[in-house]
C-alpha positions in Angstrom: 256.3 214.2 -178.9 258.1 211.3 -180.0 259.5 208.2 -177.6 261.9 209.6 -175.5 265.5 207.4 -174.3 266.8 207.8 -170.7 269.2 211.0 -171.1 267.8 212.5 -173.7 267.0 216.3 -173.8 263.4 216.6 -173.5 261.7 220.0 -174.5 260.1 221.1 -171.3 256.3 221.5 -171.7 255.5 223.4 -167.9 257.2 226.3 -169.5 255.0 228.1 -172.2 252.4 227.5 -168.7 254.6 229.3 -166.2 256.5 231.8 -168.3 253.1 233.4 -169.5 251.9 233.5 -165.9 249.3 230.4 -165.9 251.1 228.6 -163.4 248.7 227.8 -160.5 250.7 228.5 -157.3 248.6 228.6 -153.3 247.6 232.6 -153.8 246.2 231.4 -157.3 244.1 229.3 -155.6 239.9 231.2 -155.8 238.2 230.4 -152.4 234.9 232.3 -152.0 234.6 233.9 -149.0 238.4 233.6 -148.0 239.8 235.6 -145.1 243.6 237.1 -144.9 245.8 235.6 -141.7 248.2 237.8 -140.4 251.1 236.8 -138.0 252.5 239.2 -135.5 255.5 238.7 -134.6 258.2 239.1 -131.8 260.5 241.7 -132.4 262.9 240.8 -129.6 265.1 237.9 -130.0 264.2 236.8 -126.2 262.4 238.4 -123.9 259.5 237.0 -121.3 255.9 237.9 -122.4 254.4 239.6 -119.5 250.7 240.2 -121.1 249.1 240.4 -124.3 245.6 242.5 -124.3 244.0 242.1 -127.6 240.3 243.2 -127.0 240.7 246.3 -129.2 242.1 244.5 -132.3 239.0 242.2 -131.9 236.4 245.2 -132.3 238.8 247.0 -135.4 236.8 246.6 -138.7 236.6 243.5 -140.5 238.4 241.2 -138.0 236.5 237.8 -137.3 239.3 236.2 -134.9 242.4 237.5 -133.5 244.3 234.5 -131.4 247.0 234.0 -128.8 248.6 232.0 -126.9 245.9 232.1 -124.4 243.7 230.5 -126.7 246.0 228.3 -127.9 245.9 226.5 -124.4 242.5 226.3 -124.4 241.9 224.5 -127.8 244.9 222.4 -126.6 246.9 221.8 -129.8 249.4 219.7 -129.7 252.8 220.6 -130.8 255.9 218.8 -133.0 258.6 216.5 -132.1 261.6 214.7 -133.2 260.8 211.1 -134.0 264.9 210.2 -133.6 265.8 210.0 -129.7 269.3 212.3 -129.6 271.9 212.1 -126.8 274.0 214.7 -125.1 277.8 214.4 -125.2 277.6 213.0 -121.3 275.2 210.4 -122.4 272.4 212.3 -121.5 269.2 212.5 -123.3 269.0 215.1 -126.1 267.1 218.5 -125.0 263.7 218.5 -127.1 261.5 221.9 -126.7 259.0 222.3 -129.3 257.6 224.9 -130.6 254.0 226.0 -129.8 252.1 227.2 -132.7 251.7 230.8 -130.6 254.4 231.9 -128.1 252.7 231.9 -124.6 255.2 232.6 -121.9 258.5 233.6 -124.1 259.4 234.7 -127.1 262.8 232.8 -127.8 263.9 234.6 -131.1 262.8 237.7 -133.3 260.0 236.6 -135.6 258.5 233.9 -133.0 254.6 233.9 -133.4 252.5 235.7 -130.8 249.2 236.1 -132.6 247.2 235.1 -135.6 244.6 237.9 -136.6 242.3 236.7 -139.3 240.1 239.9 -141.0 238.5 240.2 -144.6 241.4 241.9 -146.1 245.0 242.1 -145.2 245.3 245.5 -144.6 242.6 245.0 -142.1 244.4 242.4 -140.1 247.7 244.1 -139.9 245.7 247.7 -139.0 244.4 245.0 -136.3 247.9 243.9 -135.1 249.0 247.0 -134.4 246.2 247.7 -131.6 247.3 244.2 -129.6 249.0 245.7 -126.6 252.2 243.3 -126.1 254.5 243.6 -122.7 257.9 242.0 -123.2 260.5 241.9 -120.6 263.8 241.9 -122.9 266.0 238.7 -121.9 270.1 239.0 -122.7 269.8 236.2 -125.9 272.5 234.4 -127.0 272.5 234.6 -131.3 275.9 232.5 -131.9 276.8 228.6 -131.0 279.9 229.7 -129.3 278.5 232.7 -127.5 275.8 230.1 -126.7 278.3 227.4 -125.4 280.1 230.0 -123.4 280.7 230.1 -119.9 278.0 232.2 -118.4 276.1 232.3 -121.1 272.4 232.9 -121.6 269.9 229.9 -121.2 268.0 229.7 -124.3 265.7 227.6 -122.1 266.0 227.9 -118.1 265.8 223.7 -117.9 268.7 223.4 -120.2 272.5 225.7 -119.1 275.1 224.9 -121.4 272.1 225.3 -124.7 273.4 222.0 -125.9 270.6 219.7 -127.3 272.2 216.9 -128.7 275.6 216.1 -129.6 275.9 213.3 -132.3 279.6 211.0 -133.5 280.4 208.8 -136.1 284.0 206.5 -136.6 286.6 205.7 -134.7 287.7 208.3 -132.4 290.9 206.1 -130.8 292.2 205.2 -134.3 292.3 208.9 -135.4 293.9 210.0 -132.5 296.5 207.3 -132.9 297.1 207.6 -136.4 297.3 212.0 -135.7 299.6 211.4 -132.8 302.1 209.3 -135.2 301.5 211.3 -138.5 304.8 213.1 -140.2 302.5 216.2 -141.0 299.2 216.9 -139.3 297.1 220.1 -141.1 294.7 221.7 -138.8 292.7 224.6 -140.1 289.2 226.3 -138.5 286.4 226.2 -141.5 283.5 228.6 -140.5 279.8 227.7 -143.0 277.7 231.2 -142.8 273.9 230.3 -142.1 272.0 230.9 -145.0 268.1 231.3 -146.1 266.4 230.1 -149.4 264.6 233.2 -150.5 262.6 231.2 -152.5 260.8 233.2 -155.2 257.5 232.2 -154.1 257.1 232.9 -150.6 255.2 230.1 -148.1 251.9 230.2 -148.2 248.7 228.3 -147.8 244.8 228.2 -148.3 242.9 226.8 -145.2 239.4 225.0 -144.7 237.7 223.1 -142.3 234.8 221.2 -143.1 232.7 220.7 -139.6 230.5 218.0 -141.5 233.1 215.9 -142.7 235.2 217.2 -139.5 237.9 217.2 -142.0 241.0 220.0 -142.8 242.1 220.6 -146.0 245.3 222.8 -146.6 246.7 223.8 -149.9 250.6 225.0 -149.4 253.5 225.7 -150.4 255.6 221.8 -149.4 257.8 219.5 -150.8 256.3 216.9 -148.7 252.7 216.5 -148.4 252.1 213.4 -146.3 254.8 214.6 -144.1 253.0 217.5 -143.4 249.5 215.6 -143.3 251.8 213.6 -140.6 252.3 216.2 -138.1 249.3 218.2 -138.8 247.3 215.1 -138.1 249.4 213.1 -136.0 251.4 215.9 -133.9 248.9 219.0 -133.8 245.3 218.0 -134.4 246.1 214.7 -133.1 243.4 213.1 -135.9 243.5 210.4 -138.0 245.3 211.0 -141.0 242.4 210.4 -143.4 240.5 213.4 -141.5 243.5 215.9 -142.6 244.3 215.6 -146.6 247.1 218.7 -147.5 247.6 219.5 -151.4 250.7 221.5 -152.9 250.5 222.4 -157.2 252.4 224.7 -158.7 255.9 225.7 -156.4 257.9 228.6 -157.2 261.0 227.0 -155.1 261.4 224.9 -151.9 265.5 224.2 -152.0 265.1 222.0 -148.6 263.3 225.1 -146.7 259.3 224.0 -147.9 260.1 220.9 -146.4 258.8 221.1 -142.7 255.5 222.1 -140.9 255.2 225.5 -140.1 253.4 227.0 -136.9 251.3 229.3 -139.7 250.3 226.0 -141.2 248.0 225.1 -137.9 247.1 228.2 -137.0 245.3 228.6 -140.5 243.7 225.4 -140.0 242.1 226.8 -136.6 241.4 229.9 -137.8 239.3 228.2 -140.4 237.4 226.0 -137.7 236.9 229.1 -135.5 235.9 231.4 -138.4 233.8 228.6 -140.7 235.4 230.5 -143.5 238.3 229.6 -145.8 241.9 231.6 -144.4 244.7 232.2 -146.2 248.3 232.9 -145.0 250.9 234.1 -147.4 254.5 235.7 -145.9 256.2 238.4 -147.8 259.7 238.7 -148.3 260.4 240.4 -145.2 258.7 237.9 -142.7 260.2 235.3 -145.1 263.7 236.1 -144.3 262.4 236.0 -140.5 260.2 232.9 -140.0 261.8 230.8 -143.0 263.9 227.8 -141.7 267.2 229.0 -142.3 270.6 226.4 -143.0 273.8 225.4 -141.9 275.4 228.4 -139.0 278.6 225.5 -138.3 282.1 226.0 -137.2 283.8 222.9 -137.6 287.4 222.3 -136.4 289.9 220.1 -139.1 293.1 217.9 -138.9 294.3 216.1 -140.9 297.2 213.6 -140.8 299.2 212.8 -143.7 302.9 210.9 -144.3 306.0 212.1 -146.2 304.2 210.5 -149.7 301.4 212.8 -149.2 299.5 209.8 -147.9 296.2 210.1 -146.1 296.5 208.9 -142.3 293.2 210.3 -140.7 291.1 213.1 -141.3 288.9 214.9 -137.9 286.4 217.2 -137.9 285.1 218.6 -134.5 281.5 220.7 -135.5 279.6 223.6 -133.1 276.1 224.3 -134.7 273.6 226.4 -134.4 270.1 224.7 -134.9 268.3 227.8 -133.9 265.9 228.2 -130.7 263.6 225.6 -130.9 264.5 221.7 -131.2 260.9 220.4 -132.3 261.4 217.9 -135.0 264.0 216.0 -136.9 264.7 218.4 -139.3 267.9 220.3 -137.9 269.4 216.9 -137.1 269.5 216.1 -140.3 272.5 217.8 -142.3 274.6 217.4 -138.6 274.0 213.4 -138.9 273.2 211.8 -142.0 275.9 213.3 -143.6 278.8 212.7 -141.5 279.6 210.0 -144.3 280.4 212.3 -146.8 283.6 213.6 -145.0 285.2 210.2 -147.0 284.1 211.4 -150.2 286.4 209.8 -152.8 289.4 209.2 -150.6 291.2 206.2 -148.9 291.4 207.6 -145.5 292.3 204.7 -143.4 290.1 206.4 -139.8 287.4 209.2 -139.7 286.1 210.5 -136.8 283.5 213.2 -136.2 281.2 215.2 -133.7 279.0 217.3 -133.5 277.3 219.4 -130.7 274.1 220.8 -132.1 273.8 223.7 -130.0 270.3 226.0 -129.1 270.7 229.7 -130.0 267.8 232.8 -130.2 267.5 232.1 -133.7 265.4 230.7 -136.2 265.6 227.1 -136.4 267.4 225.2 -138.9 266.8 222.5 -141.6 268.3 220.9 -144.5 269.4 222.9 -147.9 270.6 222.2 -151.5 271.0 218.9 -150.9 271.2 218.7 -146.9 273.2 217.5 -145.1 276.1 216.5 -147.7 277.3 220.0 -149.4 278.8 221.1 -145.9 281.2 217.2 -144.9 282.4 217.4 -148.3 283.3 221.1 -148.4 285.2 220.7 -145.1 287.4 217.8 -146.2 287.8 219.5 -149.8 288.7 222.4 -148.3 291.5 221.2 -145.8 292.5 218.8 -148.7 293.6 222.1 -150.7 295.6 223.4 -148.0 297.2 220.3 -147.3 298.2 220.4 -150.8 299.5 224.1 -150.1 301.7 223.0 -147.0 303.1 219.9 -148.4 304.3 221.9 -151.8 302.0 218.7 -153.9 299.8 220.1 -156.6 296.0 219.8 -155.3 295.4 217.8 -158.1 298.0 215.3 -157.6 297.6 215.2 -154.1 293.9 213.6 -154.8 295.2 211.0 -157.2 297.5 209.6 -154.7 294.3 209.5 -152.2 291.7 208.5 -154.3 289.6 205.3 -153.7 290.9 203.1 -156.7 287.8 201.3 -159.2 289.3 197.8 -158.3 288.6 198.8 -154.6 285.0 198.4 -155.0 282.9 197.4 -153.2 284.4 200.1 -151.1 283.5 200.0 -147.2 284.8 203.2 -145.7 285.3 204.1 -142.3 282.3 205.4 -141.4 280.8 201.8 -143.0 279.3 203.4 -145.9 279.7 200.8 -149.0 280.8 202.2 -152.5 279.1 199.2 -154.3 280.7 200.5 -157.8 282.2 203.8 -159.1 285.7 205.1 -161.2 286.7 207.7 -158.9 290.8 207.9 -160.3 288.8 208.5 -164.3 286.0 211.2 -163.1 289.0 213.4 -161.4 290.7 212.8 -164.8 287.9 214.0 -166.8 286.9 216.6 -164.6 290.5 218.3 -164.9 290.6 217.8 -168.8 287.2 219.2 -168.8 288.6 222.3 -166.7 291.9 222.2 -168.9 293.4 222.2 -165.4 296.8 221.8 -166.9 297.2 225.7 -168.2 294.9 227.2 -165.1 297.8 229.1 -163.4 298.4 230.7 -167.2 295.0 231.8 -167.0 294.5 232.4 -163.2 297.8 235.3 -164.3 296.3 236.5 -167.2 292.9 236.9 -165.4 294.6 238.9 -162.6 296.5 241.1 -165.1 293.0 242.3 -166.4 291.6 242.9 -162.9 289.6 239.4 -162.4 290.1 236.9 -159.7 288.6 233.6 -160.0 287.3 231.8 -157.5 259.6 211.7 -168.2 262.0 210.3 -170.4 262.6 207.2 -168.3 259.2 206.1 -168.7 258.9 207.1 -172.2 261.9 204.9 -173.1 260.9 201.6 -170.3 257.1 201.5 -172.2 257.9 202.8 -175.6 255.2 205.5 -175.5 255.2 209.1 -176.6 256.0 211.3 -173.8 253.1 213.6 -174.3 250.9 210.9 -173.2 252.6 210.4 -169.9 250.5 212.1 -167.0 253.0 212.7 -163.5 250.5 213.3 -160.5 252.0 214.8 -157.3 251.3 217.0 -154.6 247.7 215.4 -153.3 248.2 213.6 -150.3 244.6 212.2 -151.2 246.3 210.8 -154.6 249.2 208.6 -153.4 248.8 206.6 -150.6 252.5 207.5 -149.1 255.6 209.4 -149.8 258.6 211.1 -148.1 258.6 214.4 -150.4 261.9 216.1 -152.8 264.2 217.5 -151.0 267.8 216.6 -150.3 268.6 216.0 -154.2 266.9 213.0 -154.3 264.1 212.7 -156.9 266.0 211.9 -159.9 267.3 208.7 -158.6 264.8 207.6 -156.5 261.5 208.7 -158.4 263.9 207.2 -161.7 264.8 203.9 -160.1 260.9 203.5 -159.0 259.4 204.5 -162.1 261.8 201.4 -163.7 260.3 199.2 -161.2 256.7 200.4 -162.0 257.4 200.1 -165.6 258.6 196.7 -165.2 255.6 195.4 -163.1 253.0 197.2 -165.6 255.2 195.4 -168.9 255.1 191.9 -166.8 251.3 192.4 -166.0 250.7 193.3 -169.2 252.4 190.3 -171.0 250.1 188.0 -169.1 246.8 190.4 -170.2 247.9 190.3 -174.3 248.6 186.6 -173.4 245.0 186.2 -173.0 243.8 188.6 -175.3 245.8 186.9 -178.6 245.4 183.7 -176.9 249.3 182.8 -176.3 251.4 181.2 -173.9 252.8 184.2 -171.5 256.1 183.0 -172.4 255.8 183.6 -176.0 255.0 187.3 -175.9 257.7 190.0 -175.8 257.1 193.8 -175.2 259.3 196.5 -177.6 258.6 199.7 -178.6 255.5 199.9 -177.0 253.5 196.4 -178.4 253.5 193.0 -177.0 254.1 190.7 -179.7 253.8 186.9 -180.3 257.6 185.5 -180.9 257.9 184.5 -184.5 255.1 186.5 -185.9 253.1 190.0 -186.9 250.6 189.3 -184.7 250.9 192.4 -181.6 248.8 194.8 -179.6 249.8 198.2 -178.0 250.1 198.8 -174.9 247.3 201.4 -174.5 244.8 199.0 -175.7 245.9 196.2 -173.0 245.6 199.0 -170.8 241.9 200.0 -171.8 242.0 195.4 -171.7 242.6 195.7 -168.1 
């Protein structure tokens, strides 16, 4: 593989691996004398758990450990919590209730753990399931944030009526409602987001082991961020130094935001290890997938928008009600209902934002980022009450944007939620985009569709050292291997893993000019790097930059 040039198409070499089924994914992963973990669930979205009897599951064949909530409190594991102190909308602190890693009193939505069984085979362990004698007393749930907000309504948790747990703003609440109260035309216009799962292709997953001479856990699973989860395993559940946990991930067959948070299954195979001395592994099928998977978004938000005669942007508020599911145990459903709240500016010159949002507890899974979290939803409400805007004014959509849109002699940009803009050409990408689109003849199109029946609706590297690309090695996934990292998810590991590997590259070149300094005795100042050899100005004299690496 030759040198490869930032942009370039580069011939993906994973593929020939995965397509012919060598990939190496958690249940690929050979562990002699591995046991099968099973997870039995609640099937009632709230109910109280009266008693659990399990002493016939423990005698069924092949099962070495069958564990509740019981047990749970006697080994005293710790559980999650959010790092970020939230606020109610009185001022109030935010609610927090974690989730144990086995329900013990309650079971606050259907799929909520109640035991791990651990057995030889699978089948074993959920034959085993079915002989642990559970006694709920059904509880009236609430399953929606406004039947949760409603007078009356259910207490997901008895401490906390109302079910709010935080409620979070951003921008300038008196200058919207100033500039709405004087606005020619104010659009409003209710924008409901469905709650969504990943359905990842591979299911979560992970291989267990404790080793009681190291006194060290080792996980291999199914993450996008291994030192976060080596973070709350250690920090939060095991409460260990982090050295004593290490948590590997290879091969991932999709994570999309859900992969990125620790899951009770992920401590309770780590247990079931110490209390079995075998290897356990956990893998969900699709079914428990789509019930114990963090699921997304579940928000109602609430638009206006104030424009003048011109079509002119005034102010644009947003109002959201969101479900974040039934427990409130780390950051993770905070973050699309905070983070993003910037995005509602998108592109556009409006002169005052304001929003809020009341995160709101429901008898649901929890919630957590998605495809990009935490910016597809802001900027799909204000696009969205844009185009009807557009609709109620009589101004082409498109047109209605170019009279709005942030112009490039604006930047730097500081909007008014004080994000800066440091550069960007907003007026030419709309441009380009609508060319691209042929925007001009879509209505032509749009009628001819309906009269048929349809209705629309590695090279940076490469490139920065001048090597072949086939000689680049990317490591990942070992929390052992890196000393820290925050994980992929939210779209981010093009720019940031991009922008870093420029600044590695850049070091290694500057390093470098100093070692072939030395090695062709030259001044530092005298040597240049290109295509891959540092060179001495004004000559033929060079060396490459795998043999001042082998120098080093």
């Amino acid at each position: 593989m030759a040198v490869q040039a930032i942009g370039q198409r580069v011939r993906r070499e994973e593929d020939f691996r995965l397509l012919t089924g060598r990939g190496r994914y958690v249940d690929d992963v050979p562990a002699i004398g591995a046991l099968r973990g099973y997870v039995l669930r609640s099937p009632h979205a709230h109910a109280r758990v009266t008693s659990i009897d399990a002493d016939e599951a423990k005698t069924a064949p092949g099962i070495f450990a069958v564990l509740t909530g019981a047990d749970l409190k006697r080994r005293g594991l710790g559980t999650l919590r959010p790092l970020v102190p939230r606020r109610k909308k009185n001022g109030g602190p935010g609610f927090v209730c974690p989730q144990p890693l086995l329900a013990q009193d309650h079971v606050r939505y259907v799929g909520d753990p109640v035991a791990f069984i651990v057995a030889e085979t699978l089948h074993q362990a959920k034959d085993a399931a079915e002989l642990i004698a559970v006694e709920y007393e059904p509880l009236p749930a609430a399953i929606t944030a406004e039947a949760a907000l409603a007078p009356g309504a259910p207490a997901v948790w008895p401490d906390n009526p109302g079910n709010e747990a935080f409620t979070f703003e951003a921008g300038d609440r008196a200058a919207v409602d100033a500039a709405l109260a004087r606005a020619p035309h104010v659009v409003r216009m209710r924008i409901p987001v469905n709650r969504v799962t990943a359905n990842s292709m591979e299911p979560r997953g992970c291989l267990a082991y404790y080793d009681p001479a190291e006194e060290r856990y080792t996980i291999r699973c199914t993450v996008q961020s291994v030192h976060q989860i080596r973070a709350a395993l250690a920090g939060q559940i095991f409460r260990l130094p982090h050295h004593q946990v290490r948590v590997v991930c290879d091969n991932m067959g999709g994570g999309f935001g859900m992969k990125g948070g620790c899951y009770p299954e992920y401590g309770l195979s780590l247990w079931a290890s110490e209390v079995t001395g075998r290897p356990v592994r956990w893998t969900a099928d699709r079914s428990e997938g789509l019930l114990s998977d963090e699921q997304a978004r579940g928000s109602t938000v609430e638009a206006e928008l104030g424009l003048d005669d011109n079509g002119k942007f005034l102010a644009l508020s947003t109002s959201w009600i969101s479900s974040i599911g039934a427990y409130y145990s780390s950051d993770r459903p905070t973050i699309p209902l905070t983070i993003g709240m910037g995005c509602l500016v998108n592109t556009y010159t409006f002169p005052a934002v304001y929003a809020e949002c009341i995160a709101v507890l429901t008898n649901t899974m929890t919630t957590a980022p998605y495809r990009g979290g935490s910016r597809p939803e802001p900027i799909y409400f204000t696009e969205t009450i844009i185009d009807k805007a557009a609709r109620e004014l009589g101004i082409d959509p498109a047109e209605l944007r170019r009279r709005n849109t942030i112009p490039k002699t604006a930047m730097p940009y500081t909007t008014p939620m004080r994000q800066t803009y440091d550069s960007g050409d907003f007026a030419k990408n709309l441009e380009d985009a609508l060319h691209l689109a042929a925007y001009d003849g879509i209505e032509e199109r749009r009628a001819a569709a309906r009269r048929r029946g349809k209705l629309l609706g590695i090279g940076v590297l490469s490139e920065k050292l001048g090597i072949d690309a086939d000689k680049i090695r990317y490591r990942f996934g070992d929390s052992d291997l890196v000393t820290m990292g925050i994980g992929t998810f939210g779209s981010r590991s093009a720019q940031l893993a991009g922008s870093a590997i420029v600044t590695a590259a850049d070091r290694l070149v500057e390093k470098g000019r100093k070692i072939a300094a030395h090695v062709m005795e030259a001044a530092a100042n005298d040597i240049v790097f290109e295509a891959g050899r540092f060179t001495i100005v004004g000559t033929d004299r060079s060396v490459a930059i795998e043999e001042i690496a082998r120098q080093a």
